[in-house]
C-alpha positions as CSV (number, residue, x, y, z in Angstrom):
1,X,17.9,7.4,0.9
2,X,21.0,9.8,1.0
3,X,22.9,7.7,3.2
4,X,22.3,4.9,1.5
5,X,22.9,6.4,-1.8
6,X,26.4,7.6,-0.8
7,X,26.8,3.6,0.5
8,X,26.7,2.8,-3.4
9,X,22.5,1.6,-2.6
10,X,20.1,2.8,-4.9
11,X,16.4,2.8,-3.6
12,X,13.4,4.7,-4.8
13,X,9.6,5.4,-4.0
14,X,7.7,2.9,-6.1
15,X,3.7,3.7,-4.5
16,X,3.2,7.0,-5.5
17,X,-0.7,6.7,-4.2
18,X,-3.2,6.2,-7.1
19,X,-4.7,9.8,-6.0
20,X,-1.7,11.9,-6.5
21,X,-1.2,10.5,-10.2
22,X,-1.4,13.1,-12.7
23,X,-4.6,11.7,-14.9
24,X,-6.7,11.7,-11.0
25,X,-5.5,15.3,-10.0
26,X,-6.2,16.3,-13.4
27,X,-9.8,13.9,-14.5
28,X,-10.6,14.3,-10.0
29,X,-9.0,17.4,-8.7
30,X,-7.7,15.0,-6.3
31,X,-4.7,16.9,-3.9
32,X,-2.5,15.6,-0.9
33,X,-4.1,15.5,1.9
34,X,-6.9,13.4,0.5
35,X,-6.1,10.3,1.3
36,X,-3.6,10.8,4.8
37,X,-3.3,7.1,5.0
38,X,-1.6,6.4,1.8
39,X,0.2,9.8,1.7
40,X,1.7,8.4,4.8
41,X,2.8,5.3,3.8
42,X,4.7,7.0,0.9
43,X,6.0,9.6,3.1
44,X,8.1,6.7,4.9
45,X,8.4,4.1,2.6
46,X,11.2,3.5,0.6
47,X,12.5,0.1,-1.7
48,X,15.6,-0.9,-1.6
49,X,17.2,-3.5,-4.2
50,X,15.7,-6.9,-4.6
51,X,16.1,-8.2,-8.2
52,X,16.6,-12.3,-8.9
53,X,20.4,-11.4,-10.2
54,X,20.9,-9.8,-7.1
55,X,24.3,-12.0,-5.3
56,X,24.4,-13.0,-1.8
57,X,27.5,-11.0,-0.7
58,X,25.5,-8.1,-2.5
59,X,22.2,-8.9,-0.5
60,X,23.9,-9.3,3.0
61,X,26.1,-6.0,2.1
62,X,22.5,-4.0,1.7
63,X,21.5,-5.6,4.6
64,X,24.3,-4.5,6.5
65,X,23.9,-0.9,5.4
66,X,20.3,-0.4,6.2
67,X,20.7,-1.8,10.0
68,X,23.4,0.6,9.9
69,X,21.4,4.0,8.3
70,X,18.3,2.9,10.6
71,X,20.1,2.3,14.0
């Protein structure tokens, strides 16, 4: 996410899992480690843009840059 940040690419995590939410901790007592599976997941997940406004040049240039932080 850094790398890509300083490339001018925002991301961030969207799936927070339902567990770790505030109102579950708090109404559950529900902790990480729960649910290892979906703690996983959004360990190592991250989005990247996708919006409808979003221009071709634009997607192939985050394109480009993710290939290029992942390789």
């Amino acid at each position: 996410m850094k790398k890509l940040r300083e490339l001018g690419i925002g991301t961030q995590v969207l799936y927070i899992p339902v567990h770790l939410q505030p109102y579950y901790k708090e109404k559950y007592g529900t902790n990480f480690g729960d649910c290892p599976i979906s703690e996983g997941y959004y360990e190592s997940c991250v989005s990247i843009p996708m919006f409808p406004s979003l221009q071709d040049d634009e997607m192939v240039y985050v394109a480009e840059c993710v290939n290029a932080v992942i390789s």
